[in-house]
N, C-alpha and C positions, 0 to 999 in steps of 0.2 A: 545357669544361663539357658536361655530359652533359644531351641533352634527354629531356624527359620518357618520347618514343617509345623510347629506348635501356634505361628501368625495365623495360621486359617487360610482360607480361601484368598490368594491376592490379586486373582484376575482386576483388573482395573484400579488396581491399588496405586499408588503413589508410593515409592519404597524411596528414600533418602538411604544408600549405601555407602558407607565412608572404606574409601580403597587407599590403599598405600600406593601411590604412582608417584613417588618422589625419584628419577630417575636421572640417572645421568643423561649429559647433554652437550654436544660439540657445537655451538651455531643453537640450529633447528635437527640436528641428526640426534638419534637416542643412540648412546654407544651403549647402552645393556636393559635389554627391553625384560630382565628377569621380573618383577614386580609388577608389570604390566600381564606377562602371561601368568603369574600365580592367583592375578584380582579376576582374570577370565571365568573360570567357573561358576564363581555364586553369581558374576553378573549374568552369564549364561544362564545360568539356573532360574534367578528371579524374571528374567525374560522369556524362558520358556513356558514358566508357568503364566505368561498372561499380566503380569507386573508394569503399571511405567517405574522405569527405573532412572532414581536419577543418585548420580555418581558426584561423589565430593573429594579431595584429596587435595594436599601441597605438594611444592616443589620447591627447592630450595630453600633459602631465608629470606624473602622481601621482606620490606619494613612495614606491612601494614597498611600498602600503597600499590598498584601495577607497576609492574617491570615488566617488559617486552621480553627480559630474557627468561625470564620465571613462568612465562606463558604456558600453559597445558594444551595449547593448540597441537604442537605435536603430536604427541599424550595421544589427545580424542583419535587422528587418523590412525594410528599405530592400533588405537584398541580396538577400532572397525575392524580395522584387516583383520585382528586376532580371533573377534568376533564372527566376522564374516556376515556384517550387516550395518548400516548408516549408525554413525554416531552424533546426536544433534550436538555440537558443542555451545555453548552461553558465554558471551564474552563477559558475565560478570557471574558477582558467586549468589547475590540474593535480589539484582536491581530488577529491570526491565527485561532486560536478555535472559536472565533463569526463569521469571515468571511466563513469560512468552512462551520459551522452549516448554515449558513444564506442562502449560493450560496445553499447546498443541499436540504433546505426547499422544499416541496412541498405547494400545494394550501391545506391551513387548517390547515397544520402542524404548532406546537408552539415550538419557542426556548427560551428558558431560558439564559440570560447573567449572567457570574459572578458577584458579588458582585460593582456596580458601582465606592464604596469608596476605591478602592483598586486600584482606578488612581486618582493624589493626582488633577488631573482635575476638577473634581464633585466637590470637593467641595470649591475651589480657590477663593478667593478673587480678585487675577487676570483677568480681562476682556479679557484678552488674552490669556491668559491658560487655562481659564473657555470655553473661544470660541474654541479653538481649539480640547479640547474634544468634544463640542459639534458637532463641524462639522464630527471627525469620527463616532459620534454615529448617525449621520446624512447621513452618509454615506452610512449605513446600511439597508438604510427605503429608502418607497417610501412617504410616512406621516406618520403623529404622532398623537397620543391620550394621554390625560392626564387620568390618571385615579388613582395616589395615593393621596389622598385629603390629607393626614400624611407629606406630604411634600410639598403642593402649598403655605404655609408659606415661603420656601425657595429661595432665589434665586440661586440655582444651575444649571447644565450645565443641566442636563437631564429632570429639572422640567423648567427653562427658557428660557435658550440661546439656545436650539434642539428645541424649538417653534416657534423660529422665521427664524427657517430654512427651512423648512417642511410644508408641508398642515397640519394643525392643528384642533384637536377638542377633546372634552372634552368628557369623557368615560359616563357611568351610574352610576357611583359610586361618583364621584366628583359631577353630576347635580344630582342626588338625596340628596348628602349632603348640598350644597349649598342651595336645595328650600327649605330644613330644619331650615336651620340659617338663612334664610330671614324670615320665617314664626316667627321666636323668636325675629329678630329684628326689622320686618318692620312693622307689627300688630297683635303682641299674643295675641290671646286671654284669659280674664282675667275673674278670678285672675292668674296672672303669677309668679311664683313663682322659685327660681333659690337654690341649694345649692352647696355650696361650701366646697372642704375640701385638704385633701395633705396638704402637708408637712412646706410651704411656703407663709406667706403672700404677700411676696414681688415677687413672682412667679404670683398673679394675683391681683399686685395694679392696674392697666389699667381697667383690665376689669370688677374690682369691681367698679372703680370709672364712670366709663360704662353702668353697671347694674343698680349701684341709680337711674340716671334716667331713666331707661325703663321697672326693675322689681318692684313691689309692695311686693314682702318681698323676703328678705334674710336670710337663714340658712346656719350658720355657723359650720363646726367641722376639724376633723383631727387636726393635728398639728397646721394649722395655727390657732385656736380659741385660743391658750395661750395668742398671742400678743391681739386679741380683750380682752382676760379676765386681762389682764395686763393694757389694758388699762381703764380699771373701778376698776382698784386698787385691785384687784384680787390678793390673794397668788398663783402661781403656780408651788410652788414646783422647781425639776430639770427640767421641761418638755421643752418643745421646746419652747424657746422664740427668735423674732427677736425685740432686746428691741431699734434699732434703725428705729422701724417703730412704737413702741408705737403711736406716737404722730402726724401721718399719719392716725392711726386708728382710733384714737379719732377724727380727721377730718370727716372721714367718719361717725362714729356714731351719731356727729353732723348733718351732711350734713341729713344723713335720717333722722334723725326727722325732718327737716325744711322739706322737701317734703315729708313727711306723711309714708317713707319704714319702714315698719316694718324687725328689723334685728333680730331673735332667735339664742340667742344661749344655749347651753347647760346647764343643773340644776345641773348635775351630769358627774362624770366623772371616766373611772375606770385606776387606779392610780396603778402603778408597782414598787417595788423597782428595776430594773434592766431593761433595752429592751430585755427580754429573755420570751420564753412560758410558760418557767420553773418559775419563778420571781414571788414572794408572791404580789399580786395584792389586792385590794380592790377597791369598790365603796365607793367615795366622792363627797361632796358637792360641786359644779365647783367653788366656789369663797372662798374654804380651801383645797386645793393640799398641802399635809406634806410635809415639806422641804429635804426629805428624797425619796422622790416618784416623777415617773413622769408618765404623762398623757399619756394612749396608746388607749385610746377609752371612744367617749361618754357613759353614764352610759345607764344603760335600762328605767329611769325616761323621762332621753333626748330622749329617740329611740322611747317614747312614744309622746311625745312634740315636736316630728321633725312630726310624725306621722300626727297629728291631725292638724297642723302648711298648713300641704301637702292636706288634706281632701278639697274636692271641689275646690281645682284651677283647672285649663281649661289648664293652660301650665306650665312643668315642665322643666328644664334642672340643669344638677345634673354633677360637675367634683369634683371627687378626692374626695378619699374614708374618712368615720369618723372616721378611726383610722388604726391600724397594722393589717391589715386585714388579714395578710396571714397569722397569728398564731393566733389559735383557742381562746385564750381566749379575745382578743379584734377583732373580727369578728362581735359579735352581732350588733352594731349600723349603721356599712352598711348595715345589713343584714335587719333592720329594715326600713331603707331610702327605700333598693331595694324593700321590698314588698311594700311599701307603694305608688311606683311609679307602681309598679303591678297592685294594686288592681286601682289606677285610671285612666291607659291603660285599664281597663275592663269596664271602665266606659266612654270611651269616648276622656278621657285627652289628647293632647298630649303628651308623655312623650322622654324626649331625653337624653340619656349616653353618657356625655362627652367623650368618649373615652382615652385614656392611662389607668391609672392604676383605673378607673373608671369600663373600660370596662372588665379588667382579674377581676376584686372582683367579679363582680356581675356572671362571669361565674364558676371562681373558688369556688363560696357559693352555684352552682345549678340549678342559674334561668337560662332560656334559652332566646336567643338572639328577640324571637318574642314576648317575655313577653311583651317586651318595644318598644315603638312607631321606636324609632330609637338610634342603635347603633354608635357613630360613631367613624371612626377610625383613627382622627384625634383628639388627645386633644389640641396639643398646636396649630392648624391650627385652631380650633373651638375656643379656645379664642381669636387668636389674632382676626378674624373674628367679634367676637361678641365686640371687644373693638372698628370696625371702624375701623380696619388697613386695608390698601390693600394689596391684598396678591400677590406676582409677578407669582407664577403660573398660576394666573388665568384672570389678567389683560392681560398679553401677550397675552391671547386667543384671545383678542378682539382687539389685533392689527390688522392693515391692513398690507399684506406684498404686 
């Protein structure tokens, strides 16, 4: 992959930069501006050197059509301020308003595109409507930088088919994330250690069956731990069960003990009559969930035995949270994973945040982003990565055109 120093001279260039600003959003207020200040630098960068930079990204899922709620208006003011300099925004992603903003660019200056997902181009199945957006967003540039790593899992118009049109090279933010997940897949240093959590076992059978062979133990929570406690004959209550991966699961716990991975999972579990804040809750024993109760977070027994499970390993990576993290009374057990990857970032460790809903916990409970080795702000890009997939955003770099 070619970095951006390898483009040449971009004084007065036209740079089409695809950023990940897919951020959350209350109204018009950004409740976790992380992905915004991580796309800051290489925009920064291509603006210092003399670049018109113009900025692509999604937000949410429209259909292919504007939504006022999906709007990146916010987005553009929020990346000024971050910037510390006007951001022209285009209320559309290739019509009039992008070409306008684009022709009156000066050298440095940054444009902002509408929402990409609001031309049903982006994200098409069709090769030929997929191309065809990509060639007017191509149209626009003089080259192209990859820089939202949240989307080089995809194949779309502005993360592959605008690659192969274009001088291409891959931002700071995507080669930072990438030397990360080589470093977890191609020689971690051990003991390596990986936890798992969210909602869904069936969300990361790949890259659990991935993991066996190249982590040395596995912690389990969140929702998906019912199916593994179901699978050792475990009561769990109402809690989240996918009872037609039971037997997938039992697979895997087999498979780890023939090759020696140790899999932890939870002692304790604290147990809800309702998915509510409000909802009479107690801590149980993880292998007697009341048929009456369901599981919304590891117990404080577990938060202690994820703890000590984590103590002296050398490499950590950690996606999806151990329980309903966003309501206060099942918050503890991420909150005890997150220090625990704290204190062994202080020690040396490398420690790496899965990113999606990994990365709002651990901001939303306090810590701050330098606590931990590496944020990243790709979850499902960083799994499918670490299962061995190839990602088409980032293969294309390495095409010859």
């Amino acid at each position: 992959m070619k970095s951006i120093a390898e483009l040449g001279d971009l004084r007065g260039k036209r740079v089409l930069v695809r950023s990940d600003l897919n951020v959350p959003l209350d109204g018009t207020t950004i409740t976790d501006d992380g992905r915004i200040r991580a796309s800051v630098p290489t925009i920064k960068q291509l603006s210092d050197a003399g670049a018109r930079v113009v900025v692509c990204a999604h937000l949410g899922r429209p259909k292919g059509a504007p939504e006022d709620k999906y709007s990146l208006r916010p987005v553009a003011a929020r990346l000024g301020e971050l910037l510390g300099r006007d951001v022209t925004f285009a209320t559309d992603t290739v019509g009039e308003s992008a070409k306008a903003a684009v022709d009156a660019a000066g050298d440095g200056d940054v444009v902002l595109l509408e929402n990409l997902r609001f031309n049903p181009g982006e994200t098409s199945k069709d090769e030929a409507e997929r191309g065809a957006f990509a060639g007017e967003l191509a149209a626009l540039a003089d080259a192209y930088v990859s820089d939202g790593f949240g989307v080089v899992h995809r194949k779309q118009a502005s993360v592959y088919d605008v690659a192969r049109l274009l001088p291409a090279a891959v931002g700071g933010l995507v080669e930072t994330e990438v030397g990360v997940l080589r470093r977890l897949t191609e020689d971690p240093d051990r003991p390596y250690a990986v936890v798992l959590g969210g909602a869904k076992v069936s969300d990361k059978l790949a890259v659990i069956d991935n993991l066996i062979q190249t982590a040395d133990r596995l912690l389990i929570g969140g929702g998906m731990v019912f199916t593994f406690l179901a699978a050792q004959d475990y009561e769990v209550g109402r809690s989240l069960l996918e009872a037609d991966q039971v037997e997938t699961v039992k697979g895997y716990l087999e498979q780890a003990r023939e090759r020696g991975v140790e899999i932890v999972l939870p002692v304790d579990i604290v147990a809800a009559t309702e998915f509510s804040a409000d909802a009479d809750h107690e801590v149980v024993p993880a292998g007697a969930i009341p048929a009456d109760r369901m599981g919304l977070d590891i117990g404080p027994e577990s938060g202690v035995l994820f703890a000590e499970k984590l103590d002296g390993c050398r490499t950590v990576f950690w996606n999806g949270p151990m329980g309903a993290f966003e309501m206060e009374p099942y918050a503890a057990g991420t909150a005890a994973v997150a220090k625990a990857l704290v204190e062994l970032t202080e020690k040396g460790a490398l420690t790496v945040v899965g990113g999606g809903d990994s990365a709002a916990a651990v901001r939303q409970l306090g810590f701050e982003d330098d606590q931990f080795g590496h944020i990243s702000t790709g979850g499902g890009a960083s799994l499918e990565y670490l299962e061995g997939k190839q990602l088409p955003g980032l293969t294309v770099l390495d095409e010859e055109k």
